[in-house]
N, C-alpha and C positions, 0 to 999 in steps of 0.2 A: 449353826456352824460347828463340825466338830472339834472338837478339842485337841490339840496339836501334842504329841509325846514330846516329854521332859528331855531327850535330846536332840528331837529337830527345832526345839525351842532354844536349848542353851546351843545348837549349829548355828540359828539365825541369828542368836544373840552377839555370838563370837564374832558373825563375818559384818555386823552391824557396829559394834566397835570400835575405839582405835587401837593400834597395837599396842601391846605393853611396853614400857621403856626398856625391859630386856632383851626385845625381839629391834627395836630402833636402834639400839646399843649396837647388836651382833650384825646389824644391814652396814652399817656404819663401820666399825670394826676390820670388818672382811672387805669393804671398800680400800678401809685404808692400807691394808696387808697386798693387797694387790698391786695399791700405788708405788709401796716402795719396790716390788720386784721386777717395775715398768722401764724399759733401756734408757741412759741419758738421753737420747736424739730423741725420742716419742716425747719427755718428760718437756725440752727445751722447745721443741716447735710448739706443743700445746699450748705453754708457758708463753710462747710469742704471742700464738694467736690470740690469748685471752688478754697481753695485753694492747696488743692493739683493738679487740675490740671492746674495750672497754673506754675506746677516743668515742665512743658513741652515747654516751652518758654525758660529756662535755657536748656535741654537735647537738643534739638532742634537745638538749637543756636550752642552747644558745637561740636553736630554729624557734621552740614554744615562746621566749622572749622577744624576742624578737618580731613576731607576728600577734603580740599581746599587747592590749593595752597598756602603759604605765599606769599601773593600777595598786594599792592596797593587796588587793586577791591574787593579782599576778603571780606572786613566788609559789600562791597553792597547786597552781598549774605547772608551772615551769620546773617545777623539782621532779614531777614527775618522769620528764625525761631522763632525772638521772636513772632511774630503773633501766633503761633498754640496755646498757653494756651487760649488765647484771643477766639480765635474759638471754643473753644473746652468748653469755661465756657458761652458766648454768647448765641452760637447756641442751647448748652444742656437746658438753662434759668437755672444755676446756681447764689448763690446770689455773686456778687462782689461789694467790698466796695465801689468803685469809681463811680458805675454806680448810688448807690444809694444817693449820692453827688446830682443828676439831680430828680429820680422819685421820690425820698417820697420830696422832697422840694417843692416840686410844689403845693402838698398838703396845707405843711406849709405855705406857702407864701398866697394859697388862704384864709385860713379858720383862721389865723394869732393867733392863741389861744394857751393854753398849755396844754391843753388837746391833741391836735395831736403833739404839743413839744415834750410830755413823752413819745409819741410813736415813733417819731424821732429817738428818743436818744435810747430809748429799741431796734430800730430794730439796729440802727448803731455798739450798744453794742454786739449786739448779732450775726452783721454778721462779724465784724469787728474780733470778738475773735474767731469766726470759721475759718475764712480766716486764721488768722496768727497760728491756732493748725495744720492747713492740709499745709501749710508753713515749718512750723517746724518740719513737720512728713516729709515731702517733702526732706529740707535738710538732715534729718538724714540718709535717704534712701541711698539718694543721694552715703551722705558721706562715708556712713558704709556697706554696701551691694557690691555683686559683679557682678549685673546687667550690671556694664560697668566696662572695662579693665582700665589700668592703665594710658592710655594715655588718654581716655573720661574723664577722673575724674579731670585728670591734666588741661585740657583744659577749666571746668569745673571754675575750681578754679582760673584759671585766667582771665575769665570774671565776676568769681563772685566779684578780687579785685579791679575792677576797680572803681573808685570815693571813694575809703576809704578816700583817702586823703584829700576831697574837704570838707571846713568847714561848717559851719551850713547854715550860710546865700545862700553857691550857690547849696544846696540842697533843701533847704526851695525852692528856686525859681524855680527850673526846676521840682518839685515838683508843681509848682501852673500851669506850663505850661502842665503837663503829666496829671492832673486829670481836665484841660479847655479842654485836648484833646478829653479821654474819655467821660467826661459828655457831649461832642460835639457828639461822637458814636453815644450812644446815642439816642442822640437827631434826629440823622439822619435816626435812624433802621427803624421808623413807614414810611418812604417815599422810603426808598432804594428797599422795595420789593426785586425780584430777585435778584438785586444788593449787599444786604445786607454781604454776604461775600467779598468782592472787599471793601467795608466800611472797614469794621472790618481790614483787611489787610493793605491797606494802610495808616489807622488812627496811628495802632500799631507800623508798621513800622518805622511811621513820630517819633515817642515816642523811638524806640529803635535808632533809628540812627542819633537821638540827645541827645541819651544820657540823657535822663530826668528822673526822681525817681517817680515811680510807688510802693508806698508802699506795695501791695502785689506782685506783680513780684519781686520785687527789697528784699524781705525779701526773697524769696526763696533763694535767690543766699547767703545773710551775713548769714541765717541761717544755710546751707551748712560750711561755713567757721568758726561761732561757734561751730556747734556742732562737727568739725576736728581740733579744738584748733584752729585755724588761725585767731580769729576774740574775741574778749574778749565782752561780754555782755554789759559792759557799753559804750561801744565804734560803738555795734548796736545800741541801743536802744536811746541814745542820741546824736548818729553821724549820723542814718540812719532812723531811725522808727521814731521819733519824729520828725521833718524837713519833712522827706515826706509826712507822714501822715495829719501834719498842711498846707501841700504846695497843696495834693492835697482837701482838704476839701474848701480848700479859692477859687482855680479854678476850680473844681466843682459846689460850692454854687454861689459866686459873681458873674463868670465872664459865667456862662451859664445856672443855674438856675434862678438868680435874673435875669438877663438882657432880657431872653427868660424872664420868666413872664411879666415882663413889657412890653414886644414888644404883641407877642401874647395871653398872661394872656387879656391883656386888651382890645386888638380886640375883643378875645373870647366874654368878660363880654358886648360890645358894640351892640356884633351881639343876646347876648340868651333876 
């Protein structure tokens, strides 16, 4: 067999690889540059759409339970439904709060001004309030409609009460660990290629079955339980929305946007 020349060797080698972190950096980057120059109305319908379907992570979950044994092993199964909102707001490129914890930061980080600050804040504003409308249209559905019988709604209502009880502080923190996950997603899509559903699944997974507070997933469920009387407004908003929301903004930002920029941000800047 003859012997291959030293650049269709290091060709094959390069397309056999993964990308460099400065090339996932700049896919990433340029994603998020694009977001902010996107009109409010494209930003706010997105924003719905993803969170509505992100009620499909709660149905999902509820259906696997519900047609499952009461079993030990049960929950290994059942969590797995939480991935389908995930896929479904991902794949579609719906806008989710958490994701944008990683892309438009990158921006900021590079360009450090506040002229892209305003636009930070406008876009988070604007995806943030659409997510938790199509949330709250979500629960109501949920609640009040007779799309599911009496026993999906019940099953329903008892994944949605789970962690009411847990106080601010261990929301706040699995809260920093669920939106370090996501912005990890993420970070991962520009490399995964093919792979990119098998990411999304098993990242969500790792999030549902630890239990950690995802502020738009985790509103479908309390809002469900508000809008059926079971769940009192103040006791969302300042037991649930507020702690997750600050929990995943800090693992988001800190612990995979900042840290990514300084790893790869800086390669990038070494190599242009």
């Amino acid at each position: 067999m003859p012997a291959q020349s030293p650049v269709k060797l290091r060709a094959e080698a390069e397309e056999r690889s993964a990308p460099p972190a400065s090339v996932v950096y700049e896919a990433i980057y340029l994603e998020g540059k694009d977001e902010l120059e996107r009109e409010t109305s494209a930003l706010f319908f997105s924003a719905l759409a993803a969170g509505l379907s992100m009620g499909f992570s709660l149905i999902t979950e509820a259906l696997l339970r519900a047609a499952l044994p009461d079993t030990p092993w049960r929950v290994l199964i059942c969590k797995l439904g939480y991935a389908v909102g995930f896929l479904i707001v991902v794949l579609a490129r719906q806008q989710l709060f958490t994701e944008n914890t990683l892309t438009v930061m990158l921006p900021l980080l590079h360009w450090k001004n506040h002229f892209v600050l305003a636009k930070v804040g406008r876009l988070w504003a604007i995806v943030l309030t659409g997510n938790l409308v199509g949330a709250l249209l979500m629960g109501w559905v949920l609640g009040h409609s007779p799309v599911f019988d009496a026993q999906i709604k019940s099953v329903m209502m008892e994944i949605s009460r789970q962690g009411n009880e847990d106080p601010f502080l261990t929301v706040l923190l699995r809260g920093v660990f669920a939106g370090w996950l996501i912005a990890l997603m993420v970070w991962l899509m520009p490399a995964a290629q093919s792979a990119r559903v098998a990411v999304i699944v098993i990242i969500t997974y790792l999030v549902a079955l630890a239990g950690l507070a995802h502020v738009i997933a985790g509103s479908v469920d309390k809002l469900l339980l508000v809008t059926t009387s079971n769940l009192s407004w103040g006791a969302y908003l300042g037991g649930f929305l507020a702690p997750a929301l600050l929990g995943n903004i800090i693992g988001g930002v800190s612990l995979v946007a900042a840290l990514n920029h300084g790893a790869a941000g800086r390669e990038q800047a070494s190599q242009s």
